[in-house]
C-alpha positions as CSV (number, residue, x, y, z in Angstrom):
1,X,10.7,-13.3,-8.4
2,X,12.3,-14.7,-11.1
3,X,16.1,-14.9,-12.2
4,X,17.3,-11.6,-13.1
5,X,17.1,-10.9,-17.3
6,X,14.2,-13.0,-17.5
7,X,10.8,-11.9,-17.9
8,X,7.9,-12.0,-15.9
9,X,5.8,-15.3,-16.4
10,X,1.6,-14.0,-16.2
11,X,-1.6,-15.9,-16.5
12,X,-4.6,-13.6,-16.8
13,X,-7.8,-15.1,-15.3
14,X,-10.9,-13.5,-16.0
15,X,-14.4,-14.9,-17.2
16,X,-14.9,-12.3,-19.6
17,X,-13.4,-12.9,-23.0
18,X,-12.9,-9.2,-23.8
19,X,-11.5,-8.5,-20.3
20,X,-9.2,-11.1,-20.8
21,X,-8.1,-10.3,-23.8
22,X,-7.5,-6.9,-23.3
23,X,-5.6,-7.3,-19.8
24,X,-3.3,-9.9,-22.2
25,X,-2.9,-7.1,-25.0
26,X,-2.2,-4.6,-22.4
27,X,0.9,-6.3,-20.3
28,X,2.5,-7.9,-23.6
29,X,3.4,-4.4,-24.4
30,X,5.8,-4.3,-21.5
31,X,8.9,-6.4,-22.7
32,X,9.6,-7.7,-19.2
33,X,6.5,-9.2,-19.3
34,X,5.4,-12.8,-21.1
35,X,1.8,-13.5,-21.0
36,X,2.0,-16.9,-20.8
37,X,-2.3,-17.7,-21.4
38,X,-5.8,-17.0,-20.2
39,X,-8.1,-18.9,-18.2
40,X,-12.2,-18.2,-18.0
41,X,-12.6,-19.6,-14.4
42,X,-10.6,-21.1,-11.7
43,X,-11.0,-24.8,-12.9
44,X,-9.1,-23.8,-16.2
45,X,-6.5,-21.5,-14.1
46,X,-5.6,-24.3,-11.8
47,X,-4.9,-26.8,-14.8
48,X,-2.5,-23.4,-16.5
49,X,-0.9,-22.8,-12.8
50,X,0.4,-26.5,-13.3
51,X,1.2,-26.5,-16.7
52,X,2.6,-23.1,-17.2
53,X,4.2,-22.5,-13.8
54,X,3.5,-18.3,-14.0
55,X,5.4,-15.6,-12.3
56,X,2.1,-13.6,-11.4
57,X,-1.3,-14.0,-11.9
58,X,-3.7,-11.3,-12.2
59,X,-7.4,-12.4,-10.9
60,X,-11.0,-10.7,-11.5
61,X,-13.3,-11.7,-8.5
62,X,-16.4,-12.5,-10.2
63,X,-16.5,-15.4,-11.9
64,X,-18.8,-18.9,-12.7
65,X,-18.1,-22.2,-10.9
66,X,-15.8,-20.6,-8.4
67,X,-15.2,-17.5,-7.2
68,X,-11.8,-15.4,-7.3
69,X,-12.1,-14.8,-3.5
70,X,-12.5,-18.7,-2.8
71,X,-9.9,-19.7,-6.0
72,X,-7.3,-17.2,-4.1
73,X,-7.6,-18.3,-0.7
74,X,-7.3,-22.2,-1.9
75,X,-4.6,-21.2,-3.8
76,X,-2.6,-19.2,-0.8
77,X,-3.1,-22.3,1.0
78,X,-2.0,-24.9,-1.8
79,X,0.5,-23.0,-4.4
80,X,1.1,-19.6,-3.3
81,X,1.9,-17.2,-6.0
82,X,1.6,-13.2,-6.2
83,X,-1.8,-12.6,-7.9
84,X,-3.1,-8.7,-8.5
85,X,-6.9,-8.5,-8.0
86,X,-8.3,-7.0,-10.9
87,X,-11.6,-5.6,-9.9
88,X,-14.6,-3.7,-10.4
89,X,-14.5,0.0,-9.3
90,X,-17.8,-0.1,-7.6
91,X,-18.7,-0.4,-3.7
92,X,-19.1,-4.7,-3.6
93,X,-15.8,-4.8,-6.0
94,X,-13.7,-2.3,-3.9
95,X,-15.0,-4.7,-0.4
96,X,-13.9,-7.9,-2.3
97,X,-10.9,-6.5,-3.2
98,X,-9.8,-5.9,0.3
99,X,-11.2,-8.9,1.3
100,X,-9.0,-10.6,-1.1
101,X,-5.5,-8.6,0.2
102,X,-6.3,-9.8,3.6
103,X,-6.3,-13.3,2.1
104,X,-3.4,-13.2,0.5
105,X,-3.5,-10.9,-2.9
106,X,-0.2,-9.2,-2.9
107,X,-1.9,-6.0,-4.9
108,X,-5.5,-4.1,-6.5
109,X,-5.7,-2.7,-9.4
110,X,-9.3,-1.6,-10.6
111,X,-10.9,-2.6,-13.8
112,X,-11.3,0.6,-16.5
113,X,-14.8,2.8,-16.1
114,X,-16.8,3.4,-19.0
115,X,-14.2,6.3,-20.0
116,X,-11.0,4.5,-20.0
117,X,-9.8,1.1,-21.4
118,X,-7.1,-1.5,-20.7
119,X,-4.7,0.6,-23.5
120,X,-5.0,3.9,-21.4
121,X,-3.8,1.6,-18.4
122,X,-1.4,-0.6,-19.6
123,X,1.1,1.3,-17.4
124,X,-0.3,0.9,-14.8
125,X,-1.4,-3.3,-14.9
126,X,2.4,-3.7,-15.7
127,X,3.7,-1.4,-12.8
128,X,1.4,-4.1,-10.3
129,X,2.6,-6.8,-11.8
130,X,6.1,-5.8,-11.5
131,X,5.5,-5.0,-8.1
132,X,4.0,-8.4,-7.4
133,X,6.5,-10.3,-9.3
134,X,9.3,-8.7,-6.9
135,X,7.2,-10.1,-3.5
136,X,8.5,-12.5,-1.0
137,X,6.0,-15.5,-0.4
138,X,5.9,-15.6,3.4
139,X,6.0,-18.8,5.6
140,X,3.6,-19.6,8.4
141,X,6.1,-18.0,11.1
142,X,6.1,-14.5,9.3
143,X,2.3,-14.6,8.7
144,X,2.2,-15.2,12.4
145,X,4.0,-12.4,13.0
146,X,2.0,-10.0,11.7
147,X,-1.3,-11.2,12.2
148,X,-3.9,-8.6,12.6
149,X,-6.4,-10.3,14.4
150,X,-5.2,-10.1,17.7
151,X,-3.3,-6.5,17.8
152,X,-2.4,-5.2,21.2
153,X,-1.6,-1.3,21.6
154,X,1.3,-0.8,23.8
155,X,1.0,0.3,27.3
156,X,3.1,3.4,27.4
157,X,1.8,7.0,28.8
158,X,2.3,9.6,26.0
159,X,3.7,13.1,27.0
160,X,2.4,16.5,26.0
161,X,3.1,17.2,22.3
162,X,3.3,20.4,20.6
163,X,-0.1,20.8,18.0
164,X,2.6,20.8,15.5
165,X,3.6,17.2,15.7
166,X,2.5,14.7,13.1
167,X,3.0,11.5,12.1
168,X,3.1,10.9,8.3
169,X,3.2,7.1,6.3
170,X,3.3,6.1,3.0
171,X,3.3,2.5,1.6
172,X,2.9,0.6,-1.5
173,X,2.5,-3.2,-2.7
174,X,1.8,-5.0,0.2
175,X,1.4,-1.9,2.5
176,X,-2.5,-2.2,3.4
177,X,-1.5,-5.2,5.3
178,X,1.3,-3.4,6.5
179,X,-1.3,-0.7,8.0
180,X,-3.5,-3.3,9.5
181,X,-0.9,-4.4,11.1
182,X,1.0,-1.3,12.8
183,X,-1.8,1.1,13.0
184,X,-4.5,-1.3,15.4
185,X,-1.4,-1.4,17.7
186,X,-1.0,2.6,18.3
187,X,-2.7,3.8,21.1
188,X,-4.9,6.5,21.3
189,X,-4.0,10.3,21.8
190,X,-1.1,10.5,19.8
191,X,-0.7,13.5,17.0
192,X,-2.4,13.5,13.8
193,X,-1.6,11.1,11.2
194,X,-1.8,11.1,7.8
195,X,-1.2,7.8,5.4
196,X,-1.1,7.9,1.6
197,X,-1.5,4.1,0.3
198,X,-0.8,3.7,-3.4
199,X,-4.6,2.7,-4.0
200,X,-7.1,3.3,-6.8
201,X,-9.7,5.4,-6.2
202,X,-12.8,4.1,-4.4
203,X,-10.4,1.3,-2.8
204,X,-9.0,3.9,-0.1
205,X,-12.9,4.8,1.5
206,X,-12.7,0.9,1.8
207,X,-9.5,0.2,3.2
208,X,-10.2,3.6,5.4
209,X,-13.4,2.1,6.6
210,X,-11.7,-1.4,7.8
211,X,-9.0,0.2,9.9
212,X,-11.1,2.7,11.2
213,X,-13.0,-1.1,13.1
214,X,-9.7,-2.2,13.8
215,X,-8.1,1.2,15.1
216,X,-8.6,2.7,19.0
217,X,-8.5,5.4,16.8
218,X,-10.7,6.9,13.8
219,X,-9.7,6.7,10.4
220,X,-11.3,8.3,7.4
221,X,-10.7,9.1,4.2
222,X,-9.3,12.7,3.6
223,X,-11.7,15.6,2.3
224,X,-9.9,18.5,0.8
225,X,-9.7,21.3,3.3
226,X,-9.9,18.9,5.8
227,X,-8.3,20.1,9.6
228,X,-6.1,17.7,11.0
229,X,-6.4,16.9,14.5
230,X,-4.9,14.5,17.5
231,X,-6.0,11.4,18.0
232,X,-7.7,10.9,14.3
233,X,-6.0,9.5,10.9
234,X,-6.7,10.7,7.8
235,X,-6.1,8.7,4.7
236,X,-5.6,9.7,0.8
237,X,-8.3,9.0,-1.8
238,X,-7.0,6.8,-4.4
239,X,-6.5,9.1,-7.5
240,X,-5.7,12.6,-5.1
241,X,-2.1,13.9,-4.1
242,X,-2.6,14.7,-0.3
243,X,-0.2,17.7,0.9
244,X,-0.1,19.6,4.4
245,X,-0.8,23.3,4.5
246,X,-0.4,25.6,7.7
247,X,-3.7,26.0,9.7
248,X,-3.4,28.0,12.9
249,X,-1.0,26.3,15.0
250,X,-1.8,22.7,12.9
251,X,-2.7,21.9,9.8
252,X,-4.8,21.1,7.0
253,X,-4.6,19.1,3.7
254,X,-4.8,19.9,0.3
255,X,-5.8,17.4,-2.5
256,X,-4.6,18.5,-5.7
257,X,-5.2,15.8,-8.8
258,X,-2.1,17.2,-10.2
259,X,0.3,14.7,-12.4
260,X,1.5,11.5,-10.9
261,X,5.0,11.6,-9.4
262,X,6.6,8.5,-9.9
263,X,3.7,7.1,-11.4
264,X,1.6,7.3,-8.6
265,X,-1.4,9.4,-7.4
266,X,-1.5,10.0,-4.1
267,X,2.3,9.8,-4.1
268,X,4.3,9.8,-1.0
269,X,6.7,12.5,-2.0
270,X,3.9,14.6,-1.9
271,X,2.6,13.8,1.7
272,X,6.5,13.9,2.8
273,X,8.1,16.9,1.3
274,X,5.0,19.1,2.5
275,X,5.6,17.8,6.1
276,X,9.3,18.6,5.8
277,X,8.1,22.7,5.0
278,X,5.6,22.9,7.4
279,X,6.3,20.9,9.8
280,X,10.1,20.5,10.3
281,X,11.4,18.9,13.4
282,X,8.2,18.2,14.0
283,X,7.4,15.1,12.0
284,X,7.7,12.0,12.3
285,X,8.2,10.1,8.7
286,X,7.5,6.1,8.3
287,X,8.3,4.3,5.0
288,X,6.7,1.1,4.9
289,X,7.0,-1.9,2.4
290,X,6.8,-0.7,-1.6
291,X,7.5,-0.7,-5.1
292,X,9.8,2.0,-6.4
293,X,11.3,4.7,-5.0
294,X,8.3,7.2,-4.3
295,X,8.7,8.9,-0.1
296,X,12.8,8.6,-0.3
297,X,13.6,12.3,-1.6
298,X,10.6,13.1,0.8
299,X,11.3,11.4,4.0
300,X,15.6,12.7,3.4
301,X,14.2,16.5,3.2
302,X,12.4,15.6,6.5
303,X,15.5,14.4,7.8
304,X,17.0,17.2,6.9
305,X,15.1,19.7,9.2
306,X,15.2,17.1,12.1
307,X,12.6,15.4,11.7
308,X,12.3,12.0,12.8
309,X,12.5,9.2,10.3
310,X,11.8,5.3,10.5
311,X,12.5,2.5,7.4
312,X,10.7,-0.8,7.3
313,X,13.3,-3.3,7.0
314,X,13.7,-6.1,4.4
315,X,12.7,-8.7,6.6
316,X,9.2,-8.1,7.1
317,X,8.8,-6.2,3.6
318,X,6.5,-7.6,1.2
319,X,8.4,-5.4,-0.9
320,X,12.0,-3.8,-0.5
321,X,11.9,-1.1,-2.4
322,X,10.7,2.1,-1.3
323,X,12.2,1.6,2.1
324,X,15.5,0.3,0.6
325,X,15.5,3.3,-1.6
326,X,15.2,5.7,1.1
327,X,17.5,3.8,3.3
328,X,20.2,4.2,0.3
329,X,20.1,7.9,0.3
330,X,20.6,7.4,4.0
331,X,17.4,9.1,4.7
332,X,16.1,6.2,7.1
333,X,17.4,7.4,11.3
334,X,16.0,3.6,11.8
335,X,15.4,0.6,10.2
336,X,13.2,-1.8,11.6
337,X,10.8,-4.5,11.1
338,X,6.9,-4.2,11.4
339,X,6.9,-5.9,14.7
340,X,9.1,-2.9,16.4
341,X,7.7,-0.1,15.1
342,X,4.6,0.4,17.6
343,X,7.5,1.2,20.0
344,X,9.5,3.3,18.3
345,X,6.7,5.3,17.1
346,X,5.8,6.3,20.9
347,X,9.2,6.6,21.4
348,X,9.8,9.4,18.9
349,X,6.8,11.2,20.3
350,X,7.6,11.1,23.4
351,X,11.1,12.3,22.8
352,X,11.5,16.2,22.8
353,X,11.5,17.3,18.5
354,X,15.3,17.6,17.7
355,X,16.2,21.3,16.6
């Protein structure tokens, strides 16, 4: 991240003049950003990496010579910096771009469809960038850490649960790796849960799709109307809100395209404050690594009816600021790092709902 008061150092590297030039216009609108240049391929960007030492770098995924995929993961390996995959909103993009967060990209943001343009989201490219600028590189040990290859569900029995119980997650920049990580090591059989991922649209069936083959579990993306039920997760589109609603003695979800909350659509808040009215004592809130402050006010009002509540903490955050802002408002009933959470999470189901 760089020192505090300075501004945020980005090379734009796209093949496509217009693209390029537009993703420039766009940030320099922001005055804690400094578009520092453009590259046309990853031969140029490498030469700019060295000469202009960037902050960020924000990278399209098709391009000549090399490709962004094989430019990242050389560069992850080589001269790690935070780079936010700018990609196509169709089916190959939205696989690439997942490809390239499990190699290394700290964030996605989709490129405009025929109806928008880099103007109408100029917002939005400098609320990624932001977010990436504010990452922690990780070393070798941490990586390690959290690797998702090898996940191993934990062992313990889980105890009748009331069809009222759910388990509800929201996460930002840096948070799909964060789900690959926690989610392949729940077991199966526990209550419903429900994850809203600050994602674009048509990225969320994607990442839905790769931890469904990773999960004892399935996971889909959430249609509105949807019944939840044990043993299954459900995950937000990119571009819906996704709220509970009372169904029988459970629930099902709602997903209203009403405005952003905190700039973001899905947003946490949503997810959370719903489970705090309909669920109560009965949910269990996690908060995992993020920009902003989107799931605090949420996961506190879940608190608040007894509800269980769990914080990532800084040191396995990509990202300390969702959790930190939550933990501020003295929302969080723990704080812990990715590593502990599989635990806890059975723990708190298997511990009788507080009153």
């Amino acid at each position: 991240m760089p020192p505090l008061g300075k501004k945020i150092r980005v090379l734009v590297v796209d093949d496509s003049a217009i693209a390029r030039r537009a993703i420039m216009d766009a940030l320099s609108r922001d005055p804690e950003i400094e578009v520092v240049g453009g590259a046309e391929d990853a031969y140029v960007a490498r030469e700019k990496i060295l000469a202009l030492e960037p902050d960020v770098i924000t990278l399209d995924l098709e391009m000549p010579r090399m490709d962004g995929l094989s430019f990242l993961k050389i560069l992850q390996a080589h001269h790690p910096i935070p780079v936010v995959v700018v990609s196509s909103l169709t089916q190959a993009g939205s696989a690439k771009a997942m490809e390239a967060m499990e190699a290394g990209a700290i964030d996605v943001i989709g490129k405009p469809s025929a109806s928008q343009n880099f103007a109408q989201m100029a917002k939005s490219l400098a609320y990624h960038v932001k977010g990436a600028a504010q990452s922690r590189n990780r070393g070798k040990g941490e990586k390690a850490a959290r690797d998702v290859s090898t996940p191993s569900t934990p062992s313990a029995s889980i105890t009748p649960f009331s069809p009222r119980r759910v388990i509800v997650i929201g996460s930002s920049t840096g948070g799909v790796e964060a789900l690959r990580y926690l989610l392949p090591r729940l077991p199966k059989g526990l209550p419903p849960i429900v994850v809203v991922q600050h994602i674009p649209a048509n990225f969320s069936r994607i990442m839905a799709h790769h931890l469904d083959e990773l999960c004892p579990f399935p996971v889909r993306e959430a249609t509105d109307g949807e019944e939840l039920k044990a043993g299954h997760c459900l995950v937000a589109p990119g571009d819906f809100h996704l709220a509970l609603t009372p169904f029988g003695m459970g629930y099902k979800v709602r997903l209203p395209q009403s405005p952003p909350v905190h700039h973001c659509r899905p947003s946490v808040d949503i997810l959370f404050r719903s489970a705090a009215t309909h669920a109560g004592h009965h949910a269990l809130a996690i908060l995992l690594t993020g920009m902003g402050v989107d799931g605090a006010i949420g996961m506190k009002e879940i608190q608040a009816t007894g509800g269980e509540t769990i914080a990532e903490s800084e040191e396995s955050c990509v990202v300390f600021g969702m959790p930190q802002a939550a933990i501020r408002l003295g929302a969080a009933n723990q704080i812990l790092p990715l590593s502990l959470m599989p635990q806890a999470i059975l723990a708190a189901i298997n511990a009788k709902p507080k009153k």
